[in-house]
C-alpha positions as CSV (number, residue, x, y, z in Angstrom):
1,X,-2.2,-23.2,-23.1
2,X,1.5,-23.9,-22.4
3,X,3.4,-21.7,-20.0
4,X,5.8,-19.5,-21.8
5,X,9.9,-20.5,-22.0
6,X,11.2,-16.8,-21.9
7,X,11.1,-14.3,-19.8
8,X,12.9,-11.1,-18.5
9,X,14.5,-10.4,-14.8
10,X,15.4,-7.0,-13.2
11,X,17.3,-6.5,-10.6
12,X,16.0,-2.5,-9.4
13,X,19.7,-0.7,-7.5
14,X,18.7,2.9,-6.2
15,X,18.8,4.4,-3.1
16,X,15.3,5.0,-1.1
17,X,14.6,8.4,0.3
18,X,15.7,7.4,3.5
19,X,13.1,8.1,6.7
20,X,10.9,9.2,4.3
21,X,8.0,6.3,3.3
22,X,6.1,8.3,1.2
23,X,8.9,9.9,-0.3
24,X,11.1,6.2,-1.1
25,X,7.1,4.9,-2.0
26,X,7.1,7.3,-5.1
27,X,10.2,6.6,-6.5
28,X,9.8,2.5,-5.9
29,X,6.6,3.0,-8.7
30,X,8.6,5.1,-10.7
31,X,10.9,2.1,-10.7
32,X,8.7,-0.5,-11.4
33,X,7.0,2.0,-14.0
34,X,10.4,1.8,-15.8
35,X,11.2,-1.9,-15.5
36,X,7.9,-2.3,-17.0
37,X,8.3,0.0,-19.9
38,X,12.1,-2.3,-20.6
39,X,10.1,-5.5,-20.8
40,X,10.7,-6.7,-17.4
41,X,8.6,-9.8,-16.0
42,X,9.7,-9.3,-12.4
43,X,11.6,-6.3,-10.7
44,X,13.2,-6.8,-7.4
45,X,14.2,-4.7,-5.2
46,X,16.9,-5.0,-1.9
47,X,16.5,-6.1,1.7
48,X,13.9,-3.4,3.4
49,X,13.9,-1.0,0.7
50,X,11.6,1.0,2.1
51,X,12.1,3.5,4.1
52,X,15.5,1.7,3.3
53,X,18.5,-0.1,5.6
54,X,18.5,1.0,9.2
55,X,22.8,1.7,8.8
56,X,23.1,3.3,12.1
57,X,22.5,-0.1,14.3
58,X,26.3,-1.1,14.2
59,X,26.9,1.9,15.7
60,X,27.9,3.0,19.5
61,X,24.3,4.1,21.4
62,X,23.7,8.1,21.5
63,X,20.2,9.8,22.0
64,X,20.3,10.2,18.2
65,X,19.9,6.6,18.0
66,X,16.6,6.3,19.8
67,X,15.5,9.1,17.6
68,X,16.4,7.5,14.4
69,X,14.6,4.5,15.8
70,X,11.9,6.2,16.3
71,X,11.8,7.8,13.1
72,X,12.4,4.2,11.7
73,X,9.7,3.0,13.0
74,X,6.9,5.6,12.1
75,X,8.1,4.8,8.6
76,X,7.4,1.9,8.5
77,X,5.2,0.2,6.5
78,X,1.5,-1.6,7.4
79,X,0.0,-4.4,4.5
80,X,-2.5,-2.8,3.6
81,X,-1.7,0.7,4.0
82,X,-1.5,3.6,1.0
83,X,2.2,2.3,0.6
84,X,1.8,-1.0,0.1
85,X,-1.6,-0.1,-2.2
86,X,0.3,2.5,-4.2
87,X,3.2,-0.7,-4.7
88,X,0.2,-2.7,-5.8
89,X,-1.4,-0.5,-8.4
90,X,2.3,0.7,-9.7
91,X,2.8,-3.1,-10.4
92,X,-0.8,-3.0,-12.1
93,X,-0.2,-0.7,-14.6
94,X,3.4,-1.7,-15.5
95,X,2.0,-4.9,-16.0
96,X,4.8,-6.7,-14.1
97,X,5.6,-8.6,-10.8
98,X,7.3,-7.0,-7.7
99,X,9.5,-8.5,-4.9
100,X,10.3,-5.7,-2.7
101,X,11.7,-5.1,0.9
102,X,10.3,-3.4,3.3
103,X,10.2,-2.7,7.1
104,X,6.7,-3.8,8.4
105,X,5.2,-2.5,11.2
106,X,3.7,-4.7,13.3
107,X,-0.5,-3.8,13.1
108,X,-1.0,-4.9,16.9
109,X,1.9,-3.2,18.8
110,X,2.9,-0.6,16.6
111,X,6.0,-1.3,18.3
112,X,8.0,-3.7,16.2
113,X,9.3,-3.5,12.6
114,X,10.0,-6.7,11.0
115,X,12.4,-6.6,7.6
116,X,9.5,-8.1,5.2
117,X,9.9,-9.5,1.3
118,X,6.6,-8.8,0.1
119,X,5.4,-10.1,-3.3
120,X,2.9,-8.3,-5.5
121,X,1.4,-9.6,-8.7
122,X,1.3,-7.8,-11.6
123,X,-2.5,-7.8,-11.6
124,X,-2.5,-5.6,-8.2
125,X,-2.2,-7.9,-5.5
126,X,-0.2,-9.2,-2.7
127,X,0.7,-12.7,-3.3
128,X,3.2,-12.9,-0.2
129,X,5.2,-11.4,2.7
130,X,8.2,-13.6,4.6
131,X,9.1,-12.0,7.8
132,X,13.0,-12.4,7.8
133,X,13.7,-15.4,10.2
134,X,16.1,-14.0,12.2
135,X,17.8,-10.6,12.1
136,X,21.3,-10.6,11.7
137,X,23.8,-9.2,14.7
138,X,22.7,-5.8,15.4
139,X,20.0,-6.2,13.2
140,X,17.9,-7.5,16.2
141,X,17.6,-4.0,18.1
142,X,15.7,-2.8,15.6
143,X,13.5,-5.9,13.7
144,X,11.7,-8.6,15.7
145,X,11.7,-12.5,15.0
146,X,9.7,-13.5,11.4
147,X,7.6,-16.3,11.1
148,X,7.2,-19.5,8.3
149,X,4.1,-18.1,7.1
150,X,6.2,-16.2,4.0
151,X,7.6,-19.6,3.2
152,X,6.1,-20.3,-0.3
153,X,6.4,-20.4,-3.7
154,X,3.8,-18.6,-6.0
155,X,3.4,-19.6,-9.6
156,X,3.7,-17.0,-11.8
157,X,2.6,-17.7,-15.7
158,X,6.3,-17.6,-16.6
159,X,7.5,-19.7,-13.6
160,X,7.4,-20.1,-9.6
161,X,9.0,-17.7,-7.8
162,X,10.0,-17.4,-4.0
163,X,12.5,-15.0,-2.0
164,X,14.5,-14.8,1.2
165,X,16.1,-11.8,3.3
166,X,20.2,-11.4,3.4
167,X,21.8,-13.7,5.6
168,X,18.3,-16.3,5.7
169,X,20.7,-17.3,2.7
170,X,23.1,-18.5,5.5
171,X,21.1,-20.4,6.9
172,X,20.2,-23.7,4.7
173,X,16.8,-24.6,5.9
174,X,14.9,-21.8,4.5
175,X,16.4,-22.2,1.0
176,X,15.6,-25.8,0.8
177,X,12.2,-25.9,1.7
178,X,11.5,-22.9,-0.9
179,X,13.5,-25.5,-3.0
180,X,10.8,-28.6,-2.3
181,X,7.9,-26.3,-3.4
182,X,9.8,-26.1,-6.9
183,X,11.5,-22.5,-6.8
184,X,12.5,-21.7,-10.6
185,X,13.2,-18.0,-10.4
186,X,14.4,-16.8,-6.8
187,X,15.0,-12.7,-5.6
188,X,17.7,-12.9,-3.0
189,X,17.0,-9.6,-1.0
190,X,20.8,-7.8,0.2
191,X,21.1,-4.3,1.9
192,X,24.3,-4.0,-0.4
193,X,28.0,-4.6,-1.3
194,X,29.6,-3.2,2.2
195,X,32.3,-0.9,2.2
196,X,35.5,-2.0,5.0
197,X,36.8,0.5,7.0
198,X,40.1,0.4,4.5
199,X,39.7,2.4,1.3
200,X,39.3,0.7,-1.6
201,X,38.2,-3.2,0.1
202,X,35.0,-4.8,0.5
203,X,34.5,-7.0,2.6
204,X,30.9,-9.3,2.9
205,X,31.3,-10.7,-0.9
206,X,28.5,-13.5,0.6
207,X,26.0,-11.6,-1.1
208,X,27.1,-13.0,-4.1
209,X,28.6,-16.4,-2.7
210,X,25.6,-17.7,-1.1
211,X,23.3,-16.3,-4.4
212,X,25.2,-18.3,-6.3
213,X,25.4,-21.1,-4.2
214,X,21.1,-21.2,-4.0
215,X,20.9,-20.7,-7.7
216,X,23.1,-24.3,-7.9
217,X,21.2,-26.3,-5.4
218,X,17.7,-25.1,-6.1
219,X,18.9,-25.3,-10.2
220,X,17.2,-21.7,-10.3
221,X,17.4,-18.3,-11.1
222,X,18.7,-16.1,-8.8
223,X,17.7,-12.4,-8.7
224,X,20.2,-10.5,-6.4
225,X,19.0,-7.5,-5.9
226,X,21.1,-4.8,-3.6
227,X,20.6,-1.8,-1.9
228,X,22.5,1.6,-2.6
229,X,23.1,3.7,0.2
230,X,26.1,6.3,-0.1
231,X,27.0,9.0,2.3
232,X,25.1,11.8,-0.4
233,X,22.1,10.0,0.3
234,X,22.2,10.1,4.3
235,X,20.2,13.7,5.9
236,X,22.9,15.5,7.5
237,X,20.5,15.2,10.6
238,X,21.6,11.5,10.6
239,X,25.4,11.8,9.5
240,X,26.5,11.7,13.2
241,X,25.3,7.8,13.7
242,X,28.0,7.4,11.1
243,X,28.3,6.4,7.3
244,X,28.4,2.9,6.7
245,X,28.1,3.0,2.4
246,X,26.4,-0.1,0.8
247,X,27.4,0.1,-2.4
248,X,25.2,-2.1,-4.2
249,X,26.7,-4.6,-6.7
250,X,23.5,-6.4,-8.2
251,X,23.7,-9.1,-10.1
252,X,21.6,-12.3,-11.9
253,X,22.5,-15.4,-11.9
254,X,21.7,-18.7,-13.9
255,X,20.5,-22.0,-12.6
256,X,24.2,-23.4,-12.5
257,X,25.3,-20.4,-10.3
258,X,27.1,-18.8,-13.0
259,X,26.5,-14.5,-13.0
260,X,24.7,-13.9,-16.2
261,X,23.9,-10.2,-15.4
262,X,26.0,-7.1,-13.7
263,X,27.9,-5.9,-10.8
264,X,26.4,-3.0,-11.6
265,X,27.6,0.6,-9.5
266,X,24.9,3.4,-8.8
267,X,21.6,4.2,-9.6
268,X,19.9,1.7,-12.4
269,X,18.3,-1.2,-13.0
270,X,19.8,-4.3,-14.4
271,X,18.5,-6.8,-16.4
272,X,18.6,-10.4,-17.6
273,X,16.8,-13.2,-19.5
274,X,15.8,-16.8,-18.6
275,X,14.0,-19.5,-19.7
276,X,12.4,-22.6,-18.3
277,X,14.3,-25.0,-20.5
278,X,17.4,-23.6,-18.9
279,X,16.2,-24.8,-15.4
280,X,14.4,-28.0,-16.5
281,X,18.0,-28.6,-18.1
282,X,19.9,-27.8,-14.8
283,X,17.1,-29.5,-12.5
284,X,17.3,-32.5,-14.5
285,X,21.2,-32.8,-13.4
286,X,20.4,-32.1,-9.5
287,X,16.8,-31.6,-8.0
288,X,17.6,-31.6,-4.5
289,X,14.2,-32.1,-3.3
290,X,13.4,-34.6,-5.9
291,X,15.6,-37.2,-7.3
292,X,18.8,-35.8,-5.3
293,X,17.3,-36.3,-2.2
294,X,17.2,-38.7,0.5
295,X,13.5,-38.8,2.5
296,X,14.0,-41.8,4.2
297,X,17.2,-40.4,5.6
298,X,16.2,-37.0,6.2
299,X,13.1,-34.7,6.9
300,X,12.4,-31.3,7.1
301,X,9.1,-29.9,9.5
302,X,8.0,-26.7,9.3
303,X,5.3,-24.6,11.2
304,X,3.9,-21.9,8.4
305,X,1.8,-20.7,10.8
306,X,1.4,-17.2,11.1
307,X,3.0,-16.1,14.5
308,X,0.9,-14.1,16.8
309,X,1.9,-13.3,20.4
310,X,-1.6,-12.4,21.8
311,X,-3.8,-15.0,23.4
312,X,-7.1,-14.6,24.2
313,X,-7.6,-15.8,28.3
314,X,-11.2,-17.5,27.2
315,X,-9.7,-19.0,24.0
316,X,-6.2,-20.7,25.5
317,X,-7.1,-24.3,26.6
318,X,-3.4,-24.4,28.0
319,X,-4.2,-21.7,30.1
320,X,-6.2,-23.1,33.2
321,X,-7.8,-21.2,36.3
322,X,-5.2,-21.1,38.6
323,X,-2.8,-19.6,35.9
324,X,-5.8,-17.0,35.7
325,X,-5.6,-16.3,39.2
326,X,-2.4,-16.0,39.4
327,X,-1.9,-13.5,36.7
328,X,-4.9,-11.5,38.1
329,X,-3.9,-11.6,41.8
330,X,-6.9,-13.2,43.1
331,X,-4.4,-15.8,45.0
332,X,-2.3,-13.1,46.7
333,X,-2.5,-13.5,50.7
């Protein structure tokens, strides 16, 4: 049975319920209910979604900002838990796939929140999470270090799909080895069009720039989903860190890096169509990891595995006896 040439993209812009997991959970299903309902193949969501964009970290330090922290955290999300279940069975029944951001807590520590793109089939299940590489500038006081374990591409019946965090955009590497596995539809995850300081400017257009610039070199769709966070949907508890608006700006964009689909402002989802003969047709011009690529000149290695920072004294070979006794104090005079 051939795969089919059509299908339909939807680029989910709402604001979560912010610091509220189960609260934000809800109204992501009620989302992906919707998209479903319009026809939608895959809906994607923005860069941690849920329990949303933690706005306050470019901020000066107060004591609210260890308690928003904290609050942060014990929203997170764990794979696995009633959140990510309730995700799974909303993309069930809508009969669609879901990439969606979230902040992951980390199941060991409970300490550490990493900003995750998780990917859920539409028959329940997680296909994938990518731990954002590295966060961005002030981004690292609050998410820890990702992993290449989230590097893949997962064939879908209307295509392959993969998807990077923000600013991992920046950064080349990731892109192109999402790229060599054959990417065809791609969900670049953004917290949002950023508001500067002066009315009426924006500044950080790269949300768009580097989206476009991926969907030319990998020759594939680009789903650019942004978040929506305005100063009306900030608890007045929380106003003090200070408002920093994303104001979302969504878009799609084709295989040639040409916007097919939105801006779009507020609350709603957008919506786009592709086909596979559209990126066979731009792959066939440039296929960067194929016939516009040079092997014998360059390569690329990556370690997909899984990061864990707990080692088990019996189980690590590198670890000998004296570094034993030394960490236990048995060599102290």
């Amino acid at each position: 049975m051939s795969e089919p040439e059509a299908f339909r993209l939807a680029a989910v812009q709402a604001a979560p319920v912010l610091f509220d997991k189960a609260a934000s959970t809800e109204k992501a299903c009620a989302l992906i209910a919707r998209a479903g309902r319009e026809g939608a193949d895959l809906a994607v969501f923005g860069e941690t979604w849920l329990p949303g964009y933690p706005f306050w970290v470019e901020g000066a330090v107060q004591d609210l900002t260890w308690e928003a922290s904290a609050t942060y955290l014990e929203n997170a999300v764990e794979i696995g838990g009633p959140e990510t279940d309730a995700l799974c069975a909303a993309a069930r029944a809508a009969g669609l796939d879901v990439v969606i951001g979230v902040a992951e807590r980390d199941p060991h520590s409970q300490g550490t929140a990493y900003c995750t793109a998780l990917t859920i089939g539409r028959e329940g299940e997680i296909l994938g999470r990518h731990r954002k590489l590295k966060p961005t500038h002030a981004e690292r006081v609050i998410w820890g270090d990702g992993d290449g374990a989230g590097l893949k591409v997962h064939q879908r019946p209307y295509g392959r799909i993969s998807a990077l965090n923000c600013w991992e955009h920046q950064m080349m590497l990731p892109g192109y080895v999402l790229a060599a596995q054959g990417t065809q539809i791609h969900c670049a995850l953004w917290p949002g069009w950023e508001k500067a300081p002066r009315p009426g400017e924006y500044c950080w257009a790269r949300q768009h720039l580097l989206s476009r610039a991926f969907a030319s070199q990998a020759a594939a769709y680009v789903v650019c989903a942004a978040g929506l966070r305005l100063e009306e949907h900030i608890p007045d508890r929380w106003k003090p860190l200070g408002v920093w608006e994303h104001t979302g700006q969504s878009v799609i964009i084709d295989p040639r890096g040409e916007i097919i689909a939105g801006p779009i402002d507020g609350e709603d989802i957008l919506f786009a169509e592709g086909s596979l003969e559209t990126v066979r047709a731009a792959k066939a011009a440039c296929d960067i990891a194929g016939h516009y690529s040079r092997p014998d000149v360059f390569r690329l290695h990556v370690n997909d595995a899984p990061a864990d920072r707990r080692a088990a004294l019996d189980s690590d070979a590198d670890f000998d006896e004296d570094d034993r006794s030394a960490l236990l104090g048995e060599n102290d005079d």
